[in-house]
C-alpha positions in Angstrom: 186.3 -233.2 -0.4 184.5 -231.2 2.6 180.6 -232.4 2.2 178.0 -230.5 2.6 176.2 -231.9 6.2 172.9 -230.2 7.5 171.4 -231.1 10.7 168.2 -230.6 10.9 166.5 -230.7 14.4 162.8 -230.7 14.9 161.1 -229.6 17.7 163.8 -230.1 20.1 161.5 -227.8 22.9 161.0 -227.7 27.1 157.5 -229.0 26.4 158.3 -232.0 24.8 161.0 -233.7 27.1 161.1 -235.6 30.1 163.7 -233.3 32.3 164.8 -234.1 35.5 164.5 -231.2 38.0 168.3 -229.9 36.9 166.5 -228.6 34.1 163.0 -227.4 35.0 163.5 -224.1 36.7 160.9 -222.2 39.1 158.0 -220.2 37.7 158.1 -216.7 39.6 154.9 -216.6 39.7 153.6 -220.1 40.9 157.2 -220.7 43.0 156.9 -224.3 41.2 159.0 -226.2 39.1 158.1 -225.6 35.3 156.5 -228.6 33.9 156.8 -229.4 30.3 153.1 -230.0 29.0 153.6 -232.9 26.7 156.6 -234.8 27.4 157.8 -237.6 25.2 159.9 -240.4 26.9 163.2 -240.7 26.8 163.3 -237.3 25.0 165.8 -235.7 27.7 168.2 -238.2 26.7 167.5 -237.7 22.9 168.5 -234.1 23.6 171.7 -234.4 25.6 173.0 -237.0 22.8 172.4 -234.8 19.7 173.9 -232.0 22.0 177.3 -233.6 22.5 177.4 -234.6 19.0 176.7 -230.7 17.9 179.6 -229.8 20.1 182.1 -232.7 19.1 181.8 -232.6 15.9 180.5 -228.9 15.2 183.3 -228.0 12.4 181.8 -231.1 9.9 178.3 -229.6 10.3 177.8 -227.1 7.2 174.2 -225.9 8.4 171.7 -226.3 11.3 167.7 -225.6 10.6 165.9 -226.1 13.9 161.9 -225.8 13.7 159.9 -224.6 16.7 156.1 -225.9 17.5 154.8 -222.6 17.9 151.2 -222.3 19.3 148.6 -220.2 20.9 146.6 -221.2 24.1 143.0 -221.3 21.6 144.1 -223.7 19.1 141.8 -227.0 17.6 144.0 -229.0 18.5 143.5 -227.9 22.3 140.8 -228.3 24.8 140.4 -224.6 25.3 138.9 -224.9 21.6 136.0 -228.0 22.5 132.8 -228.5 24.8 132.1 -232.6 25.2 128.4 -233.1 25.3 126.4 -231.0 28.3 129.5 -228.6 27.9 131.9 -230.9 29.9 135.7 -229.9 29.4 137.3 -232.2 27.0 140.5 -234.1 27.9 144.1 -234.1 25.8 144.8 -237.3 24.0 140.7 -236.9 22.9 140.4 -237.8 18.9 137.4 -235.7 17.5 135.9 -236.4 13.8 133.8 -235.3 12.2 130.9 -237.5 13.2 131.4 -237.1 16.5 130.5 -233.3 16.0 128.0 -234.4 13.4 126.4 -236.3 16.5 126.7 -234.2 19.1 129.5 -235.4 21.3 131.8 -232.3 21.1 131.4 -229.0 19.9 133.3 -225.2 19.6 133.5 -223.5 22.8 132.9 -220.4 20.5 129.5 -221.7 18.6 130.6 -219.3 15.1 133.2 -221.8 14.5 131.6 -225.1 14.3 131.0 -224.1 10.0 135.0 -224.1 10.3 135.6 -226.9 12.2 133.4 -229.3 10.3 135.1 -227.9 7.0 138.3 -229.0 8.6 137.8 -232.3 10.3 136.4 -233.2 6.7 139.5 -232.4 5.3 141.2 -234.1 7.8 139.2 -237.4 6.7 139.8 -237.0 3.2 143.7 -236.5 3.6 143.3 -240.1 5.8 146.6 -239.0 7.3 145.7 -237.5 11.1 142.1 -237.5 12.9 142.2 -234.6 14.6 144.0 -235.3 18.3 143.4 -232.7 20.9 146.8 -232.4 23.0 147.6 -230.4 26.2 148.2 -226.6 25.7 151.7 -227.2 24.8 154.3 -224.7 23.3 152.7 -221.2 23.5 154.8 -219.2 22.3 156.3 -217.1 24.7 156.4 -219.6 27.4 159.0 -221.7 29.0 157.9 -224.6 27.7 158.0 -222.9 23.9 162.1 -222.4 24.6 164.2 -225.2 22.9 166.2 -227.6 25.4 169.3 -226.0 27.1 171.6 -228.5 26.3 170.6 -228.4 22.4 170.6 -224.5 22.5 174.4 -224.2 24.3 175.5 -226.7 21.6 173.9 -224.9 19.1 175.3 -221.6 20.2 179.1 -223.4 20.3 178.2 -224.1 16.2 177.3 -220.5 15.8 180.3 -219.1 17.2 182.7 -221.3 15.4 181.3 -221.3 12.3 180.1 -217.7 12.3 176.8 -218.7 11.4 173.0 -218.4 12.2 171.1 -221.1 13.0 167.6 -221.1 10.8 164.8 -221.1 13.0 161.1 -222.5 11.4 158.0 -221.7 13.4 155.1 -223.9 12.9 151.8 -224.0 14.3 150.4 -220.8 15.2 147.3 -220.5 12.4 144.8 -221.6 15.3 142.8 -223.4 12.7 145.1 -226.1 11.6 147.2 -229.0 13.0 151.0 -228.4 11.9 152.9 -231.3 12.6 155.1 -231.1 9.7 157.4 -227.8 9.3 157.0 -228.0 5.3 153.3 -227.8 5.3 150.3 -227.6 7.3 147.6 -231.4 7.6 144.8 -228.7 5.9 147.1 -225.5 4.3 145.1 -222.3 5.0 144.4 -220.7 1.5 144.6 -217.6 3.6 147.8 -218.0 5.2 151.0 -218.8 3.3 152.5 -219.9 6.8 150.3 -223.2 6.2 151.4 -223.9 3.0 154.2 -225.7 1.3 157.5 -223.6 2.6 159.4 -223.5 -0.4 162.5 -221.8 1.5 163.1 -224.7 3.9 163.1 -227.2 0.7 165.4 -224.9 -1.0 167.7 -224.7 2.3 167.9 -228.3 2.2 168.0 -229.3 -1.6 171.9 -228.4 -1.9 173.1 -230.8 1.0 174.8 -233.9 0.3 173.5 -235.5 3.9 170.3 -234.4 6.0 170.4 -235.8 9.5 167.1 -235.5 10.8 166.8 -235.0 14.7 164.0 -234.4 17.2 160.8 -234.9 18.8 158.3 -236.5 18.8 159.4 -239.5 16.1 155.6 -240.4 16.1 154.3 -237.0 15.1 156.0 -233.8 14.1 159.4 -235.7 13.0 157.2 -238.5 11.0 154.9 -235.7 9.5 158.1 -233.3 8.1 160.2 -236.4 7.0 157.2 -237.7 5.0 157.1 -234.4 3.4 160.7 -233.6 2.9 161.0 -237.0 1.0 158.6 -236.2 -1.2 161.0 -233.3 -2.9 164.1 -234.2 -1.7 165.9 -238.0 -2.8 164.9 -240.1 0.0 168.9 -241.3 -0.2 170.1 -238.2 1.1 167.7 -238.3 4.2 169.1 -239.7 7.8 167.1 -240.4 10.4 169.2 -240.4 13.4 167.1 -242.9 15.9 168.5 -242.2 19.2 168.3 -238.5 19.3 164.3 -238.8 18.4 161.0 -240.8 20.5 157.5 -241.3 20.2 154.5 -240.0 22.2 153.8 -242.4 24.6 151.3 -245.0 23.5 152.6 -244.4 19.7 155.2 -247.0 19.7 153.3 -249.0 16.5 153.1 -245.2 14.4 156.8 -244.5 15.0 157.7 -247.9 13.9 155.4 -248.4 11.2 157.3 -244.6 10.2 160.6 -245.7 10.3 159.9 -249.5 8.1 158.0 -247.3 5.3 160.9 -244.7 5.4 163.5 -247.5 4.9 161.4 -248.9 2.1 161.2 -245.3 0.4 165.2 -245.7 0.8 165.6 -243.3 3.8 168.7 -244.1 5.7 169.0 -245.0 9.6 172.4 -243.8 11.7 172.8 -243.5 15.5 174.4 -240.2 17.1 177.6 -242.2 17.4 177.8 -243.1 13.9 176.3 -239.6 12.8 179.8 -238.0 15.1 181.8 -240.1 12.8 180.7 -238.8 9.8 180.8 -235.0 11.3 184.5 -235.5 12.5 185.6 -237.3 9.0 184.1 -234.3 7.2 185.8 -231.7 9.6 189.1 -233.0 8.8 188.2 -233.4 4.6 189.8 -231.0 2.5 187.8 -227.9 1.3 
């Protein structure tokens, strides 16, 4: 009996992998090599792997979600939203709390919003899941670096045309006001903005699948963040984290590990791509 098999791949964007030059084209209007903003290690690799086992074993795969980190350049969680104290830029990988705006250390670039940002960073402490982490302009939408890998969009493509399908695209993160690491919910959801809050559709997309192989970058961050949530509505059993096409930030090594031990303890499954191509090949061949 043909199973149902959905891959779900998170974030699999320019900005967030380490590509050798092959893949980083020329900016026409700098004349330099495009640069991914926030490259995770070993991400490049991650990508080519999940990419050959899209197109090997594309007719066992019964639906493909991809999410996209979708941002403008004024975002809190960017520099070009802080001051450090005497109005001094402040530098990605810089955690702001509350306190330290309480006390002076940052603050708004745009003094209106400090009621805002408090309100939020106090949220942030109360969930006790994130402090607020101020990253590189990363993923704008519209740029290069907002376009998902090459590789992972040809294989993707192949699926498409074989299966005469669509893959689902999820944008994330462009409610300036909130980190969205997660592409079911929002850390603080906007009452404002349903885009923040829980996305009923992607649950629903996911609840009928027998397997959910869960792909992407980065493991420490938006991958943890969406698997935490998906677990939450959908049996842990059915979940598959598929380690070597996913890597943490840099310097996050103990969060991505710490993610994966209290995933396996919530009953979450582990595969690699090999083992994932085996399944997808078994299932092309299973009767309908």
């Amino acid at each position: 009996m043909k199973r149902n098999l959905h891959l779900l791949i998170i974030d699999p964007q320019n900005d967030f992998c380490d590509l050798p030059p092959s893949h980083r084209p020329h900016d026409p209007v700098s004349n330099a090599p495009h640069a991914p903003a926030l490259p995770v290690p070993g991400a490049h690799a991650d990508m080519q792997r999940l990419a050959h086992a899209i197109r090997e074993g594309l007719h066992g795969i019964s639906a493909i979600s991809v999410t996209l980190d979708s941002h403008h350049r004024f975002d809190i969680a960017h520099p070009t939203f802080w001051f450090a104290e005497g109005g001094a830029n402040v530098a990605p990988f810089t955690q702001i709390t509350a306190a330290d705006v309480r006390a002076g250390r940052f603050r708004p670039r745009d003094p209106s919003a400090l009621p805002r940002a408090l309100a939020y960073l106090d949220a942030l402490d109360a969930n006790g899941r994130y402090q607020l982490m101020v990253w590189p302009v990363h993923c704008e939408i519209g740029s290069w670096g907002h376009n998902v890998h090459e590789d992972v969009r040809a294989a993707y493509n192949a699926w498409e045309d074989a299966a005469l399908g669509i893959v689902s695209k999820i944008a994330k993160g462009s409610n300036p006001w909130t980190e969205h690491y997660s592409a079911v919910m929002a850390e603080v959801p906007d009452e404002a903005d349903p885009k923040t809050q829980l996305n009923r559709e992607l649950i629903a997309s996911l609840a009928d699948a027998d397997r959910i192989y869960i792909t992407g970058e980065a493991g420490s961050h938006c991958v943890k963040a969406t698997t935490e949530h998906i677990a939450d509505h959908i049996d842990p059993s059915r979940l598959v984290l598929v380690t070597d096409c996913m890597s943490p930030v840099q310097g996050f090594d103990t969060h991505y590990l710490g993610f994966l031990a209290a995933m396996a303890a919530r009953g979450l499954q582990t595969a690699t791509s090999a083992q994932m191509l085996e399944e997808l090949k078994a299932n092309a061949g299973a009767v309908q």
